[in-house]
N, C-alpha and C positions, 0 to 999 in steps of 0.2 A: 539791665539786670541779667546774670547771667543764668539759666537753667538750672547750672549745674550746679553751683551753689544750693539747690533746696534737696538736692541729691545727701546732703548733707545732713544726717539723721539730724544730731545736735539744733544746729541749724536751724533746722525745718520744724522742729518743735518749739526754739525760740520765735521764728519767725509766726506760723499761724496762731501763736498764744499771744505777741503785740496786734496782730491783725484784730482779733476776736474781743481784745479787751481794751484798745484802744479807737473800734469803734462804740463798744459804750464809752470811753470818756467822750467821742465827738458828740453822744446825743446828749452829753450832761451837760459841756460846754455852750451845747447850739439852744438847749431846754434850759438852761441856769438863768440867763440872761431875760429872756422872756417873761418865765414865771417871776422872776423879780418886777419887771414894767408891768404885769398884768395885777401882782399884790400890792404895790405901791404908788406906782406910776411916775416914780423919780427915777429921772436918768442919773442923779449923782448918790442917790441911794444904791440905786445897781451898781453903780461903778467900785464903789465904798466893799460891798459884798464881795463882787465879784474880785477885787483887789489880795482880798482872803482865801483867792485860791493861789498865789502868787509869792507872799509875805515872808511865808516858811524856807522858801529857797535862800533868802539872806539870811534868816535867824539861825538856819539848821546847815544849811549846804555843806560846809567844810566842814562842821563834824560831820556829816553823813559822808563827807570822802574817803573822812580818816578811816570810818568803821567798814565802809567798800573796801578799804585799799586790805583792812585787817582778816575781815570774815568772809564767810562763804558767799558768795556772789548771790549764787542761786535762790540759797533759801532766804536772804536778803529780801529779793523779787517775791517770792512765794508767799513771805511773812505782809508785806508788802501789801500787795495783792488780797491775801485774807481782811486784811484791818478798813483795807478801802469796799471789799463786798460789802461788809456789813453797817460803815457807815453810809454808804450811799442808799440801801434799802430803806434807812428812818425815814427819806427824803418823803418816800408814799406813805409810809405808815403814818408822819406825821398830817398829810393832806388828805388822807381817809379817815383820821379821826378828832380833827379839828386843830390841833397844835403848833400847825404851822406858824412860824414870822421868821422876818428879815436875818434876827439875830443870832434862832438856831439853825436856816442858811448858813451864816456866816461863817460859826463854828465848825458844822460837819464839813462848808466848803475847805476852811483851813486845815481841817485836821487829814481829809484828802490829799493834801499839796504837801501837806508834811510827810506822808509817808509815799508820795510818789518823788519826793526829796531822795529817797534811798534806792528806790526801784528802778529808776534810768542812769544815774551813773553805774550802779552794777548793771545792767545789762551791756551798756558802753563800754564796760573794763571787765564784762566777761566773752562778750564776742573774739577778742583776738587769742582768747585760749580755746577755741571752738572751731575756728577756722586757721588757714595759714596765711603767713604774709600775704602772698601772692592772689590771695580771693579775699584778703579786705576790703579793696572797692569794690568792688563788685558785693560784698555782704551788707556796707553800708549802705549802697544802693537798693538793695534789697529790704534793707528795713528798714529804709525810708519810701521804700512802693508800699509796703504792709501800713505803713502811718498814713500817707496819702489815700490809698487803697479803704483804710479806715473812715479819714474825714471823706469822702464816696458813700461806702455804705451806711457811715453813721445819719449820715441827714434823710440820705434814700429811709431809710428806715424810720426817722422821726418823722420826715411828712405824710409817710403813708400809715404808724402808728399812732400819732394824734387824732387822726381822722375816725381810728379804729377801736381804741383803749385812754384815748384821752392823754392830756400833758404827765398825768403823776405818775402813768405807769411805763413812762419813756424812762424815768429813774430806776424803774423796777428790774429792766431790760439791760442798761446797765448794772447795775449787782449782779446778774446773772452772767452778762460778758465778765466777769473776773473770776467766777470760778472754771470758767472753759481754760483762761489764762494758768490759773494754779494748776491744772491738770496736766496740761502739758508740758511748764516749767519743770514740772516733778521727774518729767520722762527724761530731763535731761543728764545724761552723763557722761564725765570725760575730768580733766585739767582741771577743774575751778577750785579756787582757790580754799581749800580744808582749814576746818574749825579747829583750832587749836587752843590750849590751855597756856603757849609759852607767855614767857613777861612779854608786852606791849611798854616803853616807854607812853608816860602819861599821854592822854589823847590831844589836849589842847597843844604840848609836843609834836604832835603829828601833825596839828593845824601848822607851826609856826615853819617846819619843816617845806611844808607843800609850797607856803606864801616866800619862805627864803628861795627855792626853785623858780618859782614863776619871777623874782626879781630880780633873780640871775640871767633870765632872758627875756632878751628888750622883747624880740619878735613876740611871745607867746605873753608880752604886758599889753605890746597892740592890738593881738587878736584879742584880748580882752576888752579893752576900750573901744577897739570899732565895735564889738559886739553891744555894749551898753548904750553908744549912745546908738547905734541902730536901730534897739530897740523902744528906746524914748520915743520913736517917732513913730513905730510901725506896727505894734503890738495892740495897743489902745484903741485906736481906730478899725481895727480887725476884731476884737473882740464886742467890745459897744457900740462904735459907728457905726458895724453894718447892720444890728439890728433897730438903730434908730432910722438909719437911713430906711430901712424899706420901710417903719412904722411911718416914719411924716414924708420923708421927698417920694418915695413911690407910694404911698398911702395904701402897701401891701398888707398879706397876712403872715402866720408862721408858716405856709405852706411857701410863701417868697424866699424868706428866709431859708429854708432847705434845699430850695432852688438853686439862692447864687452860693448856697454854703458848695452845694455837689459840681458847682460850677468851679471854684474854685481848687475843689480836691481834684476834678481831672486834669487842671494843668499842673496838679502840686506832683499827679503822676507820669502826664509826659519829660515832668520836672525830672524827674528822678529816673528815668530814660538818660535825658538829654547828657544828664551829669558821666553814667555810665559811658557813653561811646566818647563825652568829650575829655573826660581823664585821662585816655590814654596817650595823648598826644598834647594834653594841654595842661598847662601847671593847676594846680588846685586852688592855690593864691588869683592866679588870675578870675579862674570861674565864679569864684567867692566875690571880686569884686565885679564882674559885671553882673551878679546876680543881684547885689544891692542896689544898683543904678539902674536893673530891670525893675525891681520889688519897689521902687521908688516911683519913679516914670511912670508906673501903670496907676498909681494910685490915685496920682492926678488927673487921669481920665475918667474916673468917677463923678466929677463937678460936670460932666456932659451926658453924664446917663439920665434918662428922663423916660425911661421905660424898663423893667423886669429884663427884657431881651437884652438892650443893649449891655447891663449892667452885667447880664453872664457873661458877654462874650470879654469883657474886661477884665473878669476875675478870671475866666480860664487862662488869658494870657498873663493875669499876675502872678498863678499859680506855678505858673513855668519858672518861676522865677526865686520859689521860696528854697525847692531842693537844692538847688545852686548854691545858697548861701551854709544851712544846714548840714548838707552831706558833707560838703568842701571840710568846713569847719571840722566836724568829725577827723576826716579821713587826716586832715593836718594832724590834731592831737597825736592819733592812734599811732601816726609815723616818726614823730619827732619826740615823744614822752616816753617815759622807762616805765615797764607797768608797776613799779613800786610805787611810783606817783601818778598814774593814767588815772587812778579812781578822783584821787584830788582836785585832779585840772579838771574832769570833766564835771566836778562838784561846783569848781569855780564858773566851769561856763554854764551851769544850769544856774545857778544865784546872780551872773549876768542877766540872763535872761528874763527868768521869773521877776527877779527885782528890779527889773528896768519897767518890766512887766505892768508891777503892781503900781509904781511911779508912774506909768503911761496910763492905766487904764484910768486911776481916779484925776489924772489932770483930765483926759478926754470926758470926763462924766461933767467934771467944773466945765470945760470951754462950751460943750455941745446944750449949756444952758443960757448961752450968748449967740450962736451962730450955730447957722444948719449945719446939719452930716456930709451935704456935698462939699459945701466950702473947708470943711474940715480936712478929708481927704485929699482939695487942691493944695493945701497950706502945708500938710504933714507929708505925702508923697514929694514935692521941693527939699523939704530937708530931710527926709530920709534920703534921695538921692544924693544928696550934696556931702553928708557924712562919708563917700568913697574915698574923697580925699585924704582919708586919716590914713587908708591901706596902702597910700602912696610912700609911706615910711618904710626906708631902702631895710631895718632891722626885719622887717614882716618878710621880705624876699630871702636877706641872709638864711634866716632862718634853715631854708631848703635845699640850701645850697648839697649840690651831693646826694639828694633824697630821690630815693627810686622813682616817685610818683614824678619827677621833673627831668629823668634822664631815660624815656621810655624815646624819643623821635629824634 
């Protein structure tokens, strides 16, 4: 990541408001999980909940494209931002005065994933009117060290705030990172795209649009599909495996679990290093695909962890591995999409995502009631490696053919 990038008033305002409010989402996602095994003590009821944070990216995605691609980017985020402060505060209110269950989990969790349905493709498809060509990788790098940087200080902060204020007010701490979030957003100004009154052809028009675009090119139907079934395999076990795993194979605490969570955020930020110096000399397409056969490969050395130590030093190097797929991913979009469609595709690749997501975690909640968390991760790290193959489709390289990120060396 470059310095000089945060030089970048814009920028710098977008950048420390994902930092600040995407380590509360790390303590919600690292505290969600838990509080669900400690109210219920089903792994497939947690997976079931937690699936509801995930759901909204397929139901909602492509409208939420359509509407990025339409309105103001910004207060997209900002609107965003408000509606998740204030549902994540019920989370304490409800466990300070008894009301808590699974159910109203479930709700608040989905209604979070809905309205961050809107807030990451607009940021995605307002960054390149915020910066210029030439510091796009380097921006994305950049905020993906502030996400990384984030799952870091979110866990740091949940093992030593449990300890301090107890589990309910790790949510509290959260609602609070989103109004830091709102505050800075606000400060941003420049390019983004202005609210206007003219006609919009109808909106599901706009869906049918994006989906006719992405079917006109093979390469960007691939990066779709390696993205989905990647995530069938790698998603699930990241969210729920690792906190069964330290509950029964390391017969750890939640102070464990914040352990390998911060272990992994520091290789998700060498990660995100490594992506910056290796861009410039090396195709994005490639990075992306040895990132998945790193993100795979390591996961399988989990079935040998049989201590807290060794288990970190695995996830830091698996972390190395997650920017590579992520930023790649990015930086392709941002260079080959027209930004009247940038908002859409990167609608389509977060509904990849989340929705492979929601598919992944409630099969892992089913399987991990049959078979432990290590053999879990030997079995799903195999086929998450093995999925590279798909990116071996010559349309994924056409693609780039001619594209600055590939004619730098």
């Amino acid at each position: 990541m470059s310095a000089s990038i945060i030089k970048n008033r814009n920028f710098a305002f977008m950048w420390f408001g994902h930092l600040i409010s995407h380590a509360g989402d790390a303590v919600f996602m690292i505290a969600l999980p838990w509080l669900m095994l400690d109210i219920t003590g089903s792994k497939s009821l947690t997976s079931l909940v937690s699936m509801s944070a995930y759901l909204p990216a397929v139901l909602f995605g492509l409208f939420a494209g359509v509407v990025v691609d339409r309105y103001n980017r910004k207060w997209i985020m900002i609107y965003s931002d408000t509606l998740r402060a204030l549902l994540v505060a019920v989370i304490p209110l409800s466990l300070i005065y008894g009301f808590i269950s699974p159910l109203l989990i479930g709700t608040i969790t989905f209604s979070l994933a809905t309205f961050s349905a809107f807030f990451y493709p607009a940021r995605d498809s307002l960054i390149p009117h915020i910066v210029t060509a030439e510091e796009l990788p380097a921006a994305n790098s950049a905020i993906s060290v502030s996400g990384q940087m984030s799952h870091l200080l979110g866990p740091l902060f949940a093992g030593i705030g449990i300890s301090i204020f107890g589990l309910r007010h790790l949510f509290t701490a959260d609602a609070i990172s989103f109004l830091f979030s709102i505050l800075l957003i606000s400060l941003i100004v420049g390019p983004a795209r202005k609210l206007t009154i003219e006609k919009h052809p109808p909106k599901w028009q706009g869906i049918v649009e994006g989906l006719t675009y992405v079917n006109s090119h093979k390469g960007l139907r691939i990066l779709l599909i390696l993205t989905f079934v990647n995530n069938i395999f790698i998603m699930g076990p990241a969210i729920i495996g690792l906190p069964v795993f330290v509950r029964e194979v390391l017969t750890s605490d939640f102070g464990v679990l914040a352990k390998l969570e911060v272990a992994m955020a520091t290789g998700m930020i060498v990660g995100s290093f490594v992506f910056w110096k290796a861009e410039k000399n090396i195709s994005p397409i490639s990075i992306l695909l040895f990132g998945i056969v790193m993100d795979g490969i390591t996961y399988t050395l989990l079935f040998f962890a049989d201590t807290s130590f060794i288990a970190m030093l695995v996830l830091i190097i698996h972390g190395i591995g997650i920017p590579l797929i992520t930023v790649s991913r990015t930086t392709i979009i941002q260079a080959v999409v027209p930004d009247e469609y940038r908002g859409r595709l990167f609608s389509m690749i977060y509904m990849a995502v989340m929705g492979t997501t929601a598919i992944s975690v409630g099969l892992t909640g089913f399987i991990l009631e049959f078979i432990g968390a290590d053999s879990l991760f030997l079995l799903i790290g195999v086929g998450a490696a093995s999925t590279v193959i798909i990116g071996f489709n010559p349309a994924l390289w056409e693609m780039n053919v001619n594209n600055k990120f590939l004619d730098r060396g």
